[in-house]
N, C-alpha and C positions, 0 to 999 in steps of 0.2 A: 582608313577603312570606313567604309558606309557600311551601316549593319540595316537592316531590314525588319526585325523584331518590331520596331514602335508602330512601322505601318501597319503589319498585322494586327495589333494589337487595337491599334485606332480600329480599324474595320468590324474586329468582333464588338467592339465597345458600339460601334454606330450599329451594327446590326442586334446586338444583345440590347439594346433602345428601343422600347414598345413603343409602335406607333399609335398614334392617337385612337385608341377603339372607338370602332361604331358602336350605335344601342344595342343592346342584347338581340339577339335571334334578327339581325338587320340585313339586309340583302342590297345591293347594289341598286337593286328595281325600288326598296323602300325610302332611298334616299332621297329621290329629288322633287319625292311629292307631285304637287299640279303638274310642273314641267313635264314631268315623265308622261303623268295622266294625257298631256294634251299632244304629245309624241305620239303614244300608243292612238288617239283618238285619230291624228292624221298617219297613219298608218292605217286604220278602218275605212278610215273618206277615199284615201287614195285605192284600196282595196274597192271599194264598194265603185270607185267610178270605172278603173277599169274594169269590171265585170261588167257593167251597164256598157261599156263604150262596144264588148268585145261578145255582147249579148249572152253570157252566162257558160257556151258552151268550151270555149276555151280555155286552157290550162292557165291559169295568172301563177307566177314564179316570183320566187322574193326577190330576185334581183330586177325583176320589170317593176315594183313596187318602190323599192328604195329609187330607180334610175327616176321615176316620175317624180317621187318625193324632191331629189335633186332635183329636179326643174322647178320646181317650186317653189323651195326653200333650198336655195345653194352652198346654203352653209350647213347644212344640217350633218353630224356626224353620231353617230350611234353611243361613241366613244364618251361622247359629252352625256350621256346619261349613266352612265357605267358599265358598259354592255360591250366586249370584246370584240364581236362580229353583230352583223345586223338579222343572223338568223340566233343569233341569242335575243336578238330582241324579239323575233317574231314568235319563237320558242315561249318569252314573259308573255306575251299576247297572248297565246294557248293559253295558258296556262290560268288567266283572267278570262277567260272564256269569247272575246272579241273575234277570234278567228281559228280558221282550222289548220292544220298543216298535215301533208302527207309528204314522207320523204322519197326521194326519189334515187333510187339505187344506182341509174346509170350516172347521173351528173354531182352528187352527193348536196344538189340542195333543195330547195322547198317549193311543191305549190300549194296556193294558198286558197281558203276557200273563206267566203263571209259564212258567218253564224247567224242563225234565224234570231236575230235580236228582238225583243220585247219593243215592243211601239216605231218597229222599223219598218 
């Protein structure tokens, strides 16, 4: 007879094992420092050219943002900063004030507008 008791038992003991805590009050966006910084920053270059490219009056959508982004940097994945979706990243963006987002009801995702930046 195979009994099954240890297994369980291993699982609650691996999951009752606190993972390695982050710093206090830490966020997924505070971890990766510069990297993150210079994510968000090409996310603004890329925002800011297609608005130039598309002369301002066109709607720019986070997914034209990230598909450019892809062309440019093909490896680039949202994931690798700590961010589930890439409109959780554009969300930290807001949030740092970089850019603006309105959502949009029909298609449930984002377009994106530049912020009158100081020395821009």
């Amino acid at each position: 007879m195979v009994r099954k008791e240890p297994s369980k038992v291993r699982r609650r003991t691996a999951a009752a094992t606190p993972a390695p805590a982050a710093a206090p009050g830490s966020t997924p966006s505070e971890n990766k420092g510069p990297e993150l910084n210079g994510a968000l920053e090409l996310i603004v270059e890329t925002l800011e050219a297609l608005t130039e490219e598309r002369g301002g009056s066109e709607p720019i959508w986070g997914s034209m943002i990230k598909q450019a982004i892809k062309r440019r940097q093909p490896g680039f994945n949202e994931r690798f900063y700590g961010f589930r979706s890439f409109n959780d990243m554009l969300s930290d963006a807001e949030k740092r004030g970089l850019l603006k987002l309105r959502a949009d009801e029909k298609s449930g995702g984002y377009t994106v507008r530049p912020t009158d930046r100081p020395g821009a």
